[in-house]
N, C-alpha and C positions, 0 to 999 in steps of 0.2 A: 967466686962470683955468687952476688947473693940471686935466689929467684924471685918474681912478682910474680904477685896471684895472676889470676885470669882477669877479677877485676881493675886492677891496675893496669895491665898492657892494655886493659880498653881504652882505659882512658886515655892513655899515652897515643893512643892511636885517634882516638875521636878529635883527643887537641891537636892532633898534626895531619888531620884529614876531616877536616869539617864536612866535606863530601860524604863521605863515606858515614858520617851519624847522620846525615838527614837520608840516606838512601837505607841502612840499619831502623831506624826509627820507624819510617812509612812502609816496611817490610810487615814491622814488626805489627802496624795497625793493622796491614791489610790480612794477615796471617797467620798473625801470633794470638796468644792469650793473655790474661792480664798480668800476670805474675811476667810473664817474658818482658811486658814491657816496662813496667815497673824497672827491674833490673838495666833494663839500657839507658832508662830514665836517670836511674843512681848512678849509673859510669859519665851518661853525658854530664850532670852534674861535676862531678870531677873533674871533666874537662874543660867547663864552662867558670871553673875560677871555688867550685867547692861547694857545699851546703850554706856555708855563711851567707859567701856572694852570691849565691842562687838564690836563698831565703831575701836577702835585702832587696835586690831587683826584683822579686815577684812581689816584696811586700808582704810575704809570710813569716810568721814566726819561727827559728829554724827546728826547735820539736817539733814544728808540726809538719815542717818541711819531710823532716828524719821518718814519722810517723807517716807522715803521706804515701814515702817512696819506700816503706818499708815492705819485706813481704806479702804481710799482712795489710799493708794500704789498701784503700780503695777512695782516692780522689773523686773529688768532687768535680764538676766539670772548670768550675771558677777556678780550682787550686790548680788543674790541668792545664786552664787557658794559660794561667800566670807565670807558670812555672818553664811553657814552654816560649813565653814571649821575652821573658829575662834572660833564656837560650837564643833570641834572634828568633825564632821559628813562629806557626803558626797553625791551627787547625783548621784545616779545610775540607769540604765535603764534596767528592767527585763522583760522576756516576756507574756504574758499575758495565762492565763491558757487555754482561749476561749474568744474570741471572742463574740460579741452580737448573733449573727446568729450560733453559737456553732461552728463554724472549730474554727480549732489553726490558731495562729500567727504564721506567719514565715518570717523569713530574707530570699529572695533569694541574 
């Protein structure tokens, strides 16, 4: 029996549990660091039909797709937006339940 990496049971798993990469994903903004999400970014791709089809639906080149979601990436918010709309998904901004120092956030 041959093994998969780590990154491939992600994917395998992201494709047969869509749930589960939008609830991984928004973990990862609310938690994670950048490099962490990068990486879940590259799995969902995979699941999402690949670099090619993810590059075509966002409308990105796919170097720069590759380059985006590389290690080393650091997107831009446009390549962000796009990349996650071609996934179905969406960026949203919620407000935080408390604050470090316990007040609430609020918009004036």
């Amino acid at each position: 029996m041959k093994s998969r990496s780590h990154d491939e049971a992600m994917v395998d798993l992201y494709r047969s549990d869509p749930a589960l990469a939008l609830e991984v994903i928004n973990n990862v903004l609310e938690d994670g660091d950048q490099a962490e999400l990068l990486t879940v970014l590259r799995q969902m791709t995979g699941a999402f039909g690949g670099m090619q089809a993810v590059a075509r639906a966002a409308n990105l080149n796919p170097t720069q797709l590759y380059r985006t979601l590389s290690p080393q990436g650091n997107p831009a918010l446009s390549s962000f937006s796009a990349i996650l709309k071609a996934m179905g998904l969406r960026l949203a901004v919620l407000p935080r339940a408390s604050s470090a120092d316990g007040a609430s956030t609020r918009v004036a």
